[in-house]
C-alpha positions as a Markdown table, in Angstrom:
| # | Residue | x | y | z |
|---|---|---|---|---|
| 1 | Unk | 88.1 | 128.4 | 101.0 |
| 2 | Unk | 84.9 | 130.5 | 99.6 |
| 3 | Unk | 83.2 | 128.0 | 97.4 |
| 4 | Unk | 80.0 | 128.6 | 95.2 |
| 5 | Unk | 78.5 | 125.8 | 93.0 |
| 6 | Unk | 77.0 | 127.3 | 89.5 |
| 7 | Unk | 74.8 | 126.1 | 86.6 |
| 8 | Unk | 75.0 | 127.5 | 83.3 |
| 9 | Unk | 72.8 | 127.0 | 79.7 |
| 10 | Unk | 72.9 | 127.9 | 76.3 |
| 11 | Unk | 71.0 | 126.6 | 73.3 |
| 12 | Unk | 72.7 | 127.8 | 69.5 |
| 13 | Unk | 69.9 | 129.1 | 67.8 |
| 14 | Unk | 70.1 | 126.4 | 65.0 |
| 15 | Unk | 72.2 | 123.9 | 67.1 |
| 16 | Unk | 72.6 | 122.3 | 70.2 |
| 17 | Unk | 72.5 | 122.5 | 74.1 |
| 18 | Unk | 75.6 | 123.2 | 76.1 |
| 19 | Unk | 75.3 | 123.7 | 79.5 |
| 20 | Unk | 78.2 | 124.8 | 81.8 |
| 21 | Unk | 78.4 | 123.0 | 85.8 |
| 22 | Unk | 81.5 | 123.9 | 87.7 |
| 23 | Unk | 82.4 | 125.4 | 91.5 |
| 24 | Unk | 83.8 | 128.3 | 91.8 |
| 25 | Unk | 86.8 | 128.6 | 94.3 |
| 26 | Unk | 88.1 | 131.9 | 95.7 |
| 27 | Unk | 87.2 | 133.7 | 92.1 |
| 28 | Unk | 88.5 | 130.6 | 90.3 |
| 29 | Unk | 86.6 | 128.6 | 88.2 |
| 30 | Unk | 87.1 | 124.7 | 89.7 |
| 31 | Unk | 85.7 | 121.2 | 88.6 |
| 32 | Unk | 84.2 | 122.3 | 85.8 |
| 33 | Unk | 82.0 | 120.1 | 83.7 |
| 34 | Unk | 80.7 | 121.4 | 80.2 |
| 35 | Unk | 78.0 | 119.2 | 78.8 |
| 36 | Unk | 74.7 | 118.7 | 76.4 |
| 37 | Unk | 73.3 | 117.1 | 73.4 |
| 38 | Unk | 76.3 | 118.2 | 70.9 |
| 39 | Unk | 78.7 | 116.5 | 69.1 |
| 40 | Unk | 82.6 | 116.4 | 69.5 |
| 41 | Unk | 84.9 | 114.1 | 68.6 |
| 42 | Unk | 87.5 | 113.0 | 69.8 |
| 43 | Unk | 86.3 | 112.0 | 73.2 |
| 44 | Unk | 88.8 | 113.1 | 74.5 |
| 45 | Unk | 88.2 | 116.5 | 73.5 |
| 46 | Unk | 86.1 | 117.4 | 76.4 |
| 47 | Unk | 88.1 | 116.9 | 78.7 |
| 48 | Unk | 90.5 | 119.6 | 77.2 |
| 49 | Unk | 87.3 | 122.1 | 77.1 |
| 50 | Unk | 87.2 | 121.3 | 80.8 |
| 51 | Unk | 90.4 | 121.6 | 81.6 |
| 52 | Unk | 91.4 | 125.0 | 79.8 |
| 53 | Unk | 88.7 | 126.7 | 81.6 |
| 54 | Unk | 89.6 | 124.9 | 85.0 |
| 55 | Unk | 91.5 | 127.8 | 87.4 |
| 56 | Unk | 90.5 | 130.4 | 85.1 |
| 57 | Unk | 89.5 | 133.8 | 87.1 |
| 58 | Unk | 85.6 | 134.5 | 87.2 |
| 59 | Unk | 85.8 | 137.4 | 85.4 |
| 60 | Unk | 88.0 | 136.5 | 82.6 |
| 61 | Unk | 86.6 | 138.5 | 79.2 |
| 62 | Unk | 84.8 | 136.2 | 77.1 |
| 63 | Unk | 87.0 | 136.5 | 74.1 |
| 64 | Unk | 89.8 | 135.3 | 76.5 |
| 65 | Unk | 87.9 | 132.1 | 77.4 |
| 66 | Unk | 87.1 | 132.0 | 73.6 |
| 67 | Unk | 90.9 | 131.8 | 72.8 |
| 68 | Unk | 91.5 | 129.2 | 75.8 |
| 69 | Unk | 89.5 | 127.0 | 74.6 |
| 70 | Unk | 90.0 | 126.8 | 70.9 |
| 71 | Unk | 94.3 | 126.7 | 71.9 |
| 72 | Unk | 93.3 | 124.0 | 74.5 |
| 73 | Unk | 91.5 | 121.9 | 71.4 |
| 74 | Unk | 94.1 | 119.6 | 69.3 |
| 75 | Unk | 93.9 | 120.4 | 65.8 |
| 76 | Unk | 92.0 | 117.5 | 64.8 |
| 77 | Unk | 89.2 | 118.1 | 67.5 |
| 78 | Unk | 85.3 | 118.5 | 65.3 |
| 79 | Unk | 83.2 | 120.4 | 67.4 |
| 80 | Unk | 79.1 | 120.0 | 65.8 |
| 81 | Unk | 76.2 | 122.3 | 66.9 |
| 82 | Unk | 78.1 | 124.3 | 69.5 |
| 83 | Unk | 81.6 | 126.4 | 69.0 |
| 84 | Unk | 84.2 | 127.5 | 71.7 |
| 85 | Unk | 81.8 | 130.7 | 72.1 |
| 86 | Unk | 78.7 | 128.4 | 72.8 |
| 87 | Unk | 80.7 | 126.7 | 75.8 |
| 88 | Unk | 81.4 | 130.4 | 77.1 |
| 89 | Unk | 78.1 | 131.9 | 77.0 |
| 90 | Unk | 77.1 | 128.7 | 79.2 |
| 91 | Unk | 79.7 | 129.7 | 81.6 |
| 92 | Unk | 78.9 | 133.4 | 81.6 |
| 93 | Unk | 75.4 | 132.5 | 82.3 |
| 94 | Unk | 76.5 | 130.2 | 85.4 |
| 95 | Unk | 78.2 | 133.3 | 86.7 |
| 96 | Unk | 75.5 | 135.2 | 86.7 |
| 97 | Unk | 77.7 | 138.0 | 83.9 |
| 98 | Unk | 75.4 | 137.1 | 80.9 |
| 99 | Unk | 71.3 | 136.3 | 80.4 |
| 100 | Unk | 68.7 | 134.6 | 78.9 |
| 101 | Unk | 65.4 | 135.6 | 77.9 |
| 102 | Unk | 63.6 | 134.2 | 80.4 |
| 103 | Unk | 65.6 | 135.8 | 83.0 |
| 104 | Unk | 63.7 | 138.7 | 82.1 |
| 105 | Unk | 60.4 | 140.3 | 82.6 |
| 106 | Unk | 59.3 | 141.5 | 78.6 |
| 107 | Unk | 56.8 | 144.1 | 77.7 |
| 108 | Unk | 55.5 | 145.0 | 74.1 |
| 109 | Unk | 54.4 | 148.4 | 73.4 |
| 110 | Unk | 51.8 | 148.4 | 70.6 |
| 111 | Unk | 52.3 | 150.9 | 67.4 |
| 112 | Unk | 50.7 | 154.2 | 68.1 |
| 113 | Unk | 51.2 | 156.3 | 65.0 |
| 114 | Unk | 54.3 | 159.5 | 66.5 |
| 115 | Unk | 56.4 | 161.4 | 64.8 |
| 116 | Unk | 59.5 | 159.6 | 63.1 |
| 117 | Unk | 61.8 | 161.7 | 65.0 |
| 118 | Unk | 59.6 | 161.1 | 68.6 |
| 119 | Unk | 59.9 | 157.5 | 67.3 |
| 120 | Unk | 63.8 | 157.8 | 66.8 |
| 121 | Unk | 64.3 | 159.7 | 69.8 |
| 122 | Unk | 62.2 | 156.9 | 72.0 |
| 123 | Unk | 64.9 | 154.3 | 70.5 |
| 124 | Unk | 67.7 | 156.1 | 72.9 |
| 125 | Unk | 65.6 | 156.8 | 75.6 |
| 126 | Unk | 64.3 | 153.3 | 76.0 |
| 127 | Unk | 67.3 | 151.6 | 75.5 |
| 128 | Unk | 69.3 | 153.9 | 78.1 |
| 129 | Unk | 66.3 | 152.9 | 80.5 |
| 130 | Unk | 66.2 | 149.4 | 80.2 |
| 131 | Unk | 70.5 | 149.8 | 80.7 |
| 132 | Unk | 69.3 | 151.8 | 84.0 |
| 133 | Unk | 67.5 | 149.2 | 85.2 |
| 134 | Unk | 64.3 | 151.8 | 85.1 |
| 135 | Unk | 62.7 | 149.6 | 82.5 |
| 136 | Unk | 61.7 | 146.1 | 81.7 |
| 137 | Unk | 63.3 | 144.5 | 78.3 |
| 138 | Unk | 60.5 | 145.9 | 76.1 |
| 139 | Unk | 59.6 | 145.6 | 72.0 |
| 140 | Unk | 58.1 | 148.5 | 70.5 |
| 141 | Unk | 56.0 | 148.4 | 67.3 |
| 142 | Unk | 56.5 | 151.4 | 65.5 |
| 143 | Unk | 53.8 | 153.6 | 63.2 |
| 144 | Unk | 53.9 | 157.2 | 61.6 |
| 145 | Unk | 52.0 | 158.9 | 59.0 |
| 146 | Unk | 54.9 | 160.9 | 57.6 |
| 147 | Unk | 57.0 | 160.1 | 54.6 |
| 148 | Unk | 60.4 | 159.8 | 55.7 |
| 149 | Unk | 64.1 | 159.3 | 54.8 |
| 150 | Unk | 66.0 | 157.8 | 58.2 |
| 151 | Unk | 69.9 | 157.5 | 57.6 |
| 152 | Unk | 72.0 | 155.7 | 59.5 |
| 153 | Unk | 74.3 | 157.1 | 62.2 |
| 154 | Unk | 77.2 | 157.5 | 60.0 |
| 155 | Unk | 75.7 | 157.8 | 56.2 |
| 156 | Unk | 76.3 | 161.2 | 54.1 |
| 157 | Unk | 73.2 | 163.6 | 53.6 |
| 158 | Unk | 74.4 | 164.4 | 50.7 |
| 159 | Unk | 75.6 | 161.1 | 49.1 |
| 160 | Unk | 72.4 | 159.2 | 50.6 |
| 161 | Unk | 69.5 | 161.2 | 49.3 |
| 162 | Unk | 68.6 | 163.1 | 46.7 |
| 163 | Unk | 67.2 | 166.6 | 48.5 |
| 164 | Unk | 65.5 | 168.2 | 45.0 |
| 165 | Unk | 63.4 | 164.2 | 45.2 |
| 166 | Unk | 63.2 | 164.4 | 48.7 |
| 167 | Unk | 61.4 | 168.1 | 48.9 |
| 168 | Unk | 59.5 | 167.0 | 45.5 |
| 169 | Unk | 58.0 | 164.3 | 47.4 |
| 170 | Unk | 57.5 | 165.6 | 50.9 |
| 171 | Unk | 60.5 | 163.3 | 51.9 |
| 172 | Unk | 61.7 | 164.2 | 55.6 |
| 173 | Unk | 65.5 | 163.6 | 56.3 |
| 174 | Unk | 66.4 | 162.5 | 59.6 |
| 175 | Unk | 69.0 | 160.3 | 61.2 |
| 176 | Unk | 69.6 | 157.3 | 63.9 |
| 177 | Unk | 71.3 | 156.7 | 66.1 |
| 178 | Unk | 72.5 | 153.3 | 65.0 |
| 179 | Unk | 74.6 | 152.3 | 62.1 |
| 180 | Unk | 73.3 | 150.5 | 58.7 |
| 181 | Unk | 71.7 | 152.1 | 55.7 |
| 182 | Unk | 68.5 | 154.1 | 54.9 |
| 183 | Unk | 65.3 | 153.3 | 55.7 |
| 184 | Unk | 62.5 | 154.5 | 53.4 |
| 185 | Unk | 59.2 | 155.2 | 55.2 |
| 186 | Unk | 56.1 | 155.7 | 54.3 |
| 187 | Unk | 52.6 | 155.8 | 55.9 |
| 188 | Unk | 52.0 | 151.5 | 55.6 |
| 189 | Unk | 54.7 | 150.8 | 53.3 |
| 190 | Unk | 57.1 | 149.2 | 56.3 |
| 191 | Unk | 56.8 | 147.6 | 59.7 |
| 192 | Unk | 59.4 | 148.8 | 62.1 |
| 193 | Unk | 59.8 | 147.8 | 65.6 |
| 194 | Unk | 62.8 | 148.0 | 68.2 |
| 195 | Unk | 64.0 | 145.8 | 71.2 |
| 196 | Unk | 65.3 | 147.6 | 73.8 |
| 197 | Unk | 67.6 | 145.2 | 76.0 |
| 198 | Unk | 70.5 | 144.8 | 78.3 |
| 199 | Unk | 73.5 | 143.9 | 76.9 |
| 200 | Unk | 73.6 | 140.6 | 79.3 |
| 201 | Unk | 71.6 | 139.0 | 77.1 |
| 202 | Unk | 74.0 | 138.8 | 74.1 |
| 203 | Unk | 77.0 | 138.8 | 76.2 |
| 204 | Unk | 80.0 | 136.3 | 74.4 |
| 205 | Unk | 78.2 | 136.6 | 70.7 |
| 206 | Unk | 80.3 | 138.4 | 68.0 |
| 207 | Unk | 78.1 | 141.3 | 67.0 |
| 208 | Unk | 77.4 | 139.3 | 63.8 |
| 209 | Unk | 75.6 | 136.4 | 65.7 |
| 210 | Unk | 73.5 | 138.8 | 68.1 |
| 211 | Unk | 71.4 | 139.8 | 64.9 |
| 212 | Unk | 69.9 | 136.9 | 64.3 |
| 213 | Unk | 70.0 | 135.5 | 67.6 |
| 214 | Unk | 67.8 | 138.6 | 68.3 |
| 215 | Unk | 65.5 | 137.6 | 65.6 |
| 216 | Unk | 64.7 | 134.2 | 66.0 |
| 217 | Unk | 61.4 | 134.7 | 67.1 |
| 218 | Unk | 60.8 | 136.8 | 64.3 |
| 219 | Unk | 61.4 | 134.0 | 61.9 |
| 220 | Unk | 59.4 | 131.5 | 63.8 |
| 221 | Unk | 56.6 | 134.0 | 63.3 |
| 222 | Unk | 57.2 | 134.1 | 59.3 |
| 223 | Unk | 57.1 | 130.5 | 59.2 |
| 224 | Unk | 54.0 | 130.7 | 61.2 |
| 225 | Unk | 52.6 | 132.9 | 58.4 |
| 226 | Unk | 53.9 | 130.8 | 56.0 |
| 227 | Unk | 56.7 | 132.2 | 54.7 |
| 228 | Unk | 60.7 | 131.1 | 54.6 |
| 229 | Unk | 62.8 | 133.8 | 56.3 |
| 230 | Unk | 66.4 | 133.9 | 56.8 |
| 231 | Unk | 69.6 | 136.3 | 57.8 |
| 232 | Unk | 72.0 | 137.3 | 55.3 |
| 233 | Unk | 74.7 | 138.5 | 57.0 |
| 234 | Unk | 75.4 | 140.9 | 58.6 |
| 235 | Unk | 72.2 | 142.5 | 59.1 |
| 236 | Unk | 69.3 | 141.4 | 56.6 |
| 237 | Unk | 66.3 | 139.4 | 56.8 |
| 238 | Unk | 65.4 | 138.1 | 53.5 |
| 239 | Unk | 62.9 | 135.3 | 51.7 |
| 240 | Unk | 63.8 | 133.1 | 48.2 |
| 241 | Unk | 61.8 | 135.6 | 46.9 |
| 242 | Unk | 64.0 | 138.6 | 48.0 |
| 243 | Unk | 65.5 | 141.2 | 51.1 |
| 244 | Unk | 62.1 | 142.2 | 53.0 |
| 245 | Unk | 64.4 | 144.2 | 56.1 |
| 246 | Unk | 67.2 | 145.0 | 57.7 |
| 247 | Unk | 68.5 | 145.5 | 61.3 |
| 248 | Unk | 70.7 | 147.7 | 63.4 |
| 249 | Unk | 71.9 | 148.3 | 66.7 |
| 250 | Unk | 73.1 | 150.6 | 69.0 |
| 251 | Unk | 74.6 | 149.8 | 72.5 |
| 252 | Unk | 75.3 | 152.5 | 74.7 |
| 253 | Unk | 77.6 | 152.7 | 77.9 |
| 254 | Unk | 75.4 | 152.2 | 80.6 |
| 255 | Unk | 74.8 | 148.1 | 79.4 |
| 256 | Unk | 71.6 | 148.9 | 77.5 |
| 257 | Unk | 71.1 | 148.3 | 73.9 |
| 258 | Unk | 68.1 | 148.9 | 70.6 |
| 259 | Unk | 68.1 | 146.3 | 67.7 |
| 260 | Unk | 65.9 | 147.6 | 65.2 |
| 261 | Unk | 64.6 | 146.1 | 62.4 |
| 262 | Unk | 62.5 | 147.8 | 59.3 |
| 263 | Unk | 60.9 | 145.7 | 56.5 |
| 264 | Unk | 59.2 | 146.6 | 53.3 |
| 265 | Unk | 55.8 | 145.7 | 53.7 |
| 266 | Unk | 54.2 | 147.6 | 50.5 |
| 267 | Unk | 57.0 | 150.2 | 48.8 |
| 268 | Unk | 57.1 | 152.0 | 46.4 |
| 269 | Unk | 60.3 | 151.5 | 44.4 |
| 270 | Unk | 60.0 | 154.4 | 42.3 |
| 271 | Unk | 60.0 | 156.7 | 44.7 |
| 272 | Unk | 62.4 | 154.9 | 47.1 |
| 273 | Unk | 64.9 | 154.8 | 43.8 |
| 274 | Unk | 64.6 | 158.5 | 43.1 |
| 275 | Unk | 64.7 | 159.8 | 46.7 |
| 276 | Unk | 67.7 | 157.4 | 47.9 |
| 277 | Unk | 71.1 | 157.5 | 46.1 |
| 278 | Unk | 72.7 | 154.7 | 46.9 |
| 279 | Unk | 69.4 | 153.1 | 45.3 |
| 280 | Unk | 70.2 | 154.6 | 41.9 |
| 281 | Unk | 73.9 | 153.5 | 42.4 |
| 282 | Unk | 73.2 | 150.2 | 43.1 |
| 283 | Unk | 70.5 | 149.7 | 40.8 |
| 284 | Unk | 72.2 | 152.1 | 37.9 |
| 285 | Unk | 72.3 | 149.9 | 35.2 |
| 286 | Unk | 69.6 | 147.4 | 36.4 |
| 287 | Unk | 67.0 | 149.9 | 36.2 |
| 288 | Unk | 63.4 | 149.8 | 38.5 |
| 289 | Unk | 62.1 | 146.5 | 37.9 |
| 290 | Unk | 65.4 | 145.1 | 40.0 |
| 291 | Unk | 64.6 | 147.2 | 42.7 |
| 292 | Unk | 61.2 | 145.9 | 42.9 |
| 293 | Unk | 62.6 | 142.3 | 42.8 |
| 294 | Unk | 65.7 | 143.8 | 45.7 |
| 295 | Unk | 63.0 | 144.6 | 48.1 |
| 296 | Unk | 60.3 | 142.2 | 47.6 |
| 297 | Unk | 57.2 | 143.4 | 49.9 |
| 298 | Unk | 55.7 | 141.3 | 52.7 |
| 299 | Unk | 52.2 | 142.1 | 51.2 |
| 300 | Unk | 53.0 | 140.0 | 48.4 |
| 301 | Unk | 54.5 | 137.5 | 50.4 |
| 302 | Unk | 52.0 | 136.9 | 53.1 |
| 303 | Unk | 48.4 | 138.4 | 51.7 |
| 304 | Unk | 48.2 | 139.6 | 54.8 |
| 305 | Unk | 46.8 | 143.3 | 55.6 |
| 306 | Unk | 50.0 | 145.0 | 57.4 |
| 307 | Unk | 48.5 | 145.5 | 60.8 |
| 308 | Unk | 47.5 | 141.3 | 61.3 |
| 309 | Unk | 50.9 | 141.2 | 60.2 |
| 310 | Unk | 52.1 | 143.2 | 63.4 |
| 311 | Unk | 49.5 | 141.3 | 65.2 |
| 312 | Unk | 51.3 | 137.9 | 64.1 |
| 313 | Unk | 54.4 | 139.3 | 65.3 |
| 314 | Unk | 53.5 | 140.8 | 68.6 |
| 315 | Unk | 51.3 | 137.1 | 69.3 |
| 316 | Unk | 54.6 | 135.2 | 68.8 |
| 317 | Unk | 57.2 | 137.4 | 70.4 |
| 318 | Unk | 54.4 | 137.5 | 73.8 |
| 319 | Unk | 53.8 | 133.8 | 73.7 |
| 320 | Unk | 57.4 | 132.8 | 73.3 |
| 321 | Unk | 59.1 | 135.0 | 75.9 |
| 322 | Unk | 55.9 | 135.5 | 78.2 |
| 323 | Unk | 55.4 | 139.3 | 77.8 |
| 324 | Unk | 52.7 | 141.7 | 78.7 |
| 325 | Unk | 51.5 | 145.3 | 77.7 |
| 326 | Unk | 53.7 | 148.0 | 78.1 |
| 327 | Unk | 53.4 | 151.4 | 77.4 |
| 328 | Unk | 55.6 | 154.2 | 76.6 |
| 329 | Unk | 55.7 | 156.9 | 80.7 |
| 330 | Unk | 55.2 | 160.2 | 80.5 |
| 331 | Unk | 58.4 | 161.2 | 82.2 |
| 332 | Unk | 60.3 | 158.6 | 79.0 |
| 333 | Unk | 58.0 | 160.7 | 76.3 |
| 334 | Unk | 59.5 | 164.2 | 78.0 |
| 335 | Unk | 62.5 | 163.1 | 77.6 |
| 336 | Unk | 62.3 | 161.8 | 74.5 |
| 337 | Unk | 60.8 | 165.3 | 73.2 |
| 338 | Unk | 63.7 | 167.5 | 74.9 |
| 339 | Unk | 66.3 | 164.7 | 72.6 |
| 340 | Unk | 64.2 | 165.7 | 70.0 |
| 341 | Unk | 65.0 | 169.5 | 70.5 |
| 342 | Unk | 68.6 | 169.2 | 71.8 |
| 343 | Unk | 69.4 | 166.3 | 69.6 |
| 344 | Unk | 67.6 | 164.5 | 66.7 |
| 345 | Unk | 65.4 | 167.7 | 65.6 |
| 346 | Unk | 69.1 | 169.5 | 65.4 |
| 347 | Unk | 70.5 | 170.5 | 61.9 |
| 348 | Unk | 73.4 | 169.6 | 63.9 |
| 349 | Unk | 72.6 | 165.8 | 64.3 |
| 350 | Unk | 70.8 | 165.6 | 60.8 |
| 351 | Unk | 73.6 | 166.8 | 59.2 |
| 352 | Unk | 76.6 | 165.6 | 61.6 |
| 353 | Unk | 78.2 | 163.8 | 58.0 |
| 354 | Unk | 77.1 | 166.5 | 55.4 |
């Protein structure tokens, strides 16, 4: 009999520590033992978690273990700072099929003012890189000096922006390559940066829980700076005071992954209404002063200038996860351009949902 022993942990961000030990016997999971610092009650309870993943092949999908679990549980069962998905990350981890931060080797790449759409076209680049295994997990700060409309992956031109604001103001139009909304950009007026990832590390979460599982160390940095951030789901970061960002993703099929996230750092909200639509739509009979309260700026917030900011972010991404400088290669900026010209600089792309 081929017999492997394996040790698996996972701490809910906001909960508690469950950590998967179990053998595994000819591709079978055997004697398995979930445990941690949670609550569940009944006793008894645990031993059903242990024995609906007992015999269970190694590479069962995670949903599957999901749904063996929670029909394994008697109705009654209270699970407290873990879930049926907690218990399978733990046991993807074990198996070597999911990963934690610090199985990884980070870099940060410090903002260097590009061009949005070099900026845009890095996001795929990177992200199919770090899925190649050519690149280390990496964040990237953002910075341009261009005004700029960027549209999600599958918004309308035409019902997003406004083209007689948009050329009024010097407004470029381009597009992501991950869902969401519309990002107004400005030279200082946001702080973008991306995290390019495999997708190992948020194997088992539902897409809605890898946003702000992705984010936590954002919001340790707020509250560093002394400010109260929190996710509204699905994909914004907000304050009591109002939404400062929003985040999207993109996975592609080679296992890598960007999460992005853009937050108002000093907009202007009268420009932002009159070049974006959906901003007069939603605002319509609210009028500018609501839009101003929507997207309440980080400046405000923190009295911070925008680049300590950045710094503040960078310091506690690096200390917690135990990265070093990056930088963007020259052979990832060629191929970023040639995207640009065969892909994201396309009237093509730009305009792919009129």
């Amino acid at each position: 009999m081929n017999t492997s022993h394996a040790h698996g942990e996972y701490k809910v961000p906001g909960g508690k520590l469950v950590v998967a030990d179990f053998e595994v016997q000819d591709g079978r999971l055997a004697r398995v033992s979930i445990n941690g610092d949670f609550f569940l009650e009944p006793d008894e309870a645990l031993a059903d978690i242990n024995a609906a993943l007992t015999g269970l092949p190694e590479d069962t999908a995670p949903q599957d273990m999901v749904q063996r679990i929670e029909a394994g549980l008697p109705p009654s069962a209270v699970l407290f700072g873990f879930d049926a998905r907690a218990v399978v990350i733990a046991v993807r981890r074990a198996l070597a099929r999911a990963t934690s931060w610090t199985d990884h080797e980070w870099e940060v790449i410090p903002a260097l003012v590009r061009p949005t759409l070099e900026n845009l076209a890095l996001d795929e680049v990177l992200a199919r890189e770090v899925g190649a295994g050519r690149r280390n997990p990496t964040l990237r700060f953002w910075d341009w000096d261009e005004p700029a409309v960027v549209i999600g992956s599958f918004q309308s031109v035409a019902n997003e922006v406004d083209p007689e604001a948009a050329k009024r103001h010097g407004v470029q139009v381009v597009r992501r390559v991950s869902g969401g909304g519309a990002m107004f950009m400005e030279a200082g007026n946001c702080i973008t940066y991306s995290l390019y990832l495999p997708q190992t590390l948020v194997d088992g979460l539902s897409f809605a829980d890898s946003y702000p599982f992705l984010d936590a160390w954002v919001m340790q940095a707020f509250k560093d700076m002394g400010v109260e951030a929190f996710y509204v789901p699905l994909n914004d970061i907000a304050t009591p005071q109002g939404k400062i960002g929003g985040a999207a993703q993109k996975r592609f099929a080679n296992g890598g992954m960007v999460h992005h996230v853009t937050m108002s750092y000093d907009i202007d909200a009268e420009k932002m209404t009159d070049v974006l639509r959906v901003g007069k739509e939603k605002l319509s009979d609210k009028g500018i002063r609501s839009a101003k309260k929507r997207v309440d700026p980080l400046r405000r917030q923190t009295g911070m200038a925008r680049e300590d900011v950045i710094a503040a972010l960078s310091r506690t991404f690096t200390d917690r996860y135990a990265a070093r400088i990056g930088k963007v290669s020259d052979s990832e900026l060629a191929a970023a351009r040639e995207l640009i010209e065969h892909k994201f600089g396309t009237e093509e792309w730009i305009h792919r949902v009129p």
